[in-house]
C-alpha positions, 0 to 999 in steps of 0.5 A, spaced: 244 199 138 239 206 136 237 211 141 230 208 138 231 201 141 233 204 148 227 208 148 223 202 147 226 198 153 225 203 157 218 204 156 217 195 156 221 196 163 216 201 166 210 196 163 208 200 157 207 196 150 205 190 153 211 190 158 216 184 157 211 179 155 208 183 150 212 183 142 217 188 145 218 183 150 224 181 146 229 187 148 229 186 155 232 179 154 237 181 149 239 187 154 240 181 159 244 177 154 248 182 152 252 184 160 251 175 161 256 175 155 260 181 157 261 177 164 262 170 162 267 173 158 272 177 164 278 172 165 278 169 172 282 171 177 289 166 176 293 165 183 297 161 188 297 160 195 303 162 199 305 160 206 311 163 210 313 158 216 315 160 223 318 155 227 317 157 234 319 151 239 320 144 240 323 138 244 327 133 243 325 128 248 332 123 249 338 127 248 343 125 242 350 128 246 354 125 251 352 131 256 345 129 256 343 135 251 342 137 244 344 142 239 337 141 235 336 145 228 330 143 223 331 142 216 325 144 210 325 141 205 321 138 199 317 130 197 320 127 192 324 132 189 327 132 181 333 130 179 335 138 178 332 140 185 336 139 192 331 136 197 331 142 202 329 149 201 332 152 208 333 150 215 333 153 221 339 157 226 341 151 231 339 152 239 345 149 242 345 145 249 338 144 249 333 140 249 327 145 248 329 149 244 326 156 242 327 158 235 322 163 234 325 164 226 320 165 220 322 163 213 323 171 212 326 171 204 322 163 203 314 164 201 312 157 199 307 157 193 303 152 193 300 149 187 297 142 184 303 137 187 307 142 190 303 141 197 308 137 201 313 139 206 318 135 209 320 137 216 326 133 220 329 135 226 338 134 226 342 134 233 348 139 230 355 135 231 361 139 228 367 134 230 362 127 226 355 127 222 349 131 224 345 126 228 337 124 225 333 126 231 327 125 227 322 127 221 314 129 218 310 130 213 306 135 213 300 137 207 300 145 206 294 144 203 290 143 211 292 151 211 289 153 204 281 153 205 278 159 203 275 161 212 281 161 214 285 167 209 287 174 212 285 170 220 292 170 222 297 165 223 295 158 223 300 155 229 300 147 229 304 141 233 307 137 230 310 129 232 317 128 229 318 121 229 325 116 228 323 111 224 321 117 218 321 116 211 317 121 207 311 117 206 310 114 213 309 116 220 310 109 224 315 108 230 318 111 235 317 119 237 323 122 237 320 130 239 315 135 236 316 141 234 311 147 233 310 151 226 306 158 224 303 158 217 302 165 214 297 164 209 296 168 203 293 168 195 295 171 190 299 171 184 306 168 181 311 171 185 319 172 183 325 169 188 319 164 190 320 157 192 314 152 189 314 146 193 315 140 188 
């Protein structure tokens, strides 16, 4: 490009020569062709949304020990895990002789990375028994994606209910009610993180 053909342009700007329907109209659009291709050229913007999970309380609606109480906790875990990954990714502290627990614990070292089908949380709600097993009080599916929607980043936390149901099996919510609990999702977009945790 010569110092000649940017005064040139600059005149066909102003409307001299013909302006930009003249014969010299041309440079104009090579100009405009030319940042078109510099733009569509710049890579897109690559990231993932990330949410961190706060689990503030709950209720167990029949208790599971004999002192008529729970020791509730709840477990995070992932749908259909490989062969090579464990289904849960963390659980909670255990709210012991209750049966509305008050956690108000976050996943402070776990940002979950949502991306194509790792979407899918798994939250069950356990009765804590040292002497025998855990017993199951009750469990949910819950699609991340709902938290991802672009209006609500950098609003704050998103707080939802959540029904824990008895009759649980990862893909269903049928039967009988067993609790609920409440969550806060942290929803934030960015690129690939270390020590992250991909649902998948």
């Amino acid at each position: 490009m010569s110092v000649y053909e940017d005064i040139l342009r600059e005149q066909v700007k102003q409307g001299n020569m013909g302006g930009t329907k003249g014969p010299l109209g041309y440079l104009t659009q090579k100009e405009n062709a030319t940042k078109l291709t510099k733009s569509s050229s710049k890579p897109k913007e690559e990231g993932y949304h990330w949410i961190k999970i706060k689990l503030v309380h709950g209720i167990v609606y029949e208790a599971t020990d004999g002192n008529g109480l729970s020791d509730p906790f709840v477990k995070f875990g992932r749908l259909n895990p490989t062969l090579f990954e464990g289904k849960y990714l963390f659980e909670s502290p255990v709210e012991k002789k209750t049966l509305t627990p008050m956690w108000e614990w976050t996943s402070e070292s776990k940002e979950l990375q949502i991306a194509g089908k790792h979407r899918y949380l798994i939250v069950e709600m356990w009765d804590r028994d040292l002497l025998s097993r855990n017993d199951f009080i009750g469990g949910n599916t819950i699609d991340l994606t709902q938290f991802c929607k672009p209006e609500r980043l950098g609003l704050g936390p998103i707080t939802s209910n959540f029904t824990m149901y008895k009759d649980f099996d990862e893909t269903t919510k049928t039967g009988k009610a067993a609790g609920e609990v409440e969550l806060q999702f942290f929803v934030t977009f960015g690129p690939s993180k270390a020590f992250s945790s991909p649902l998948n």
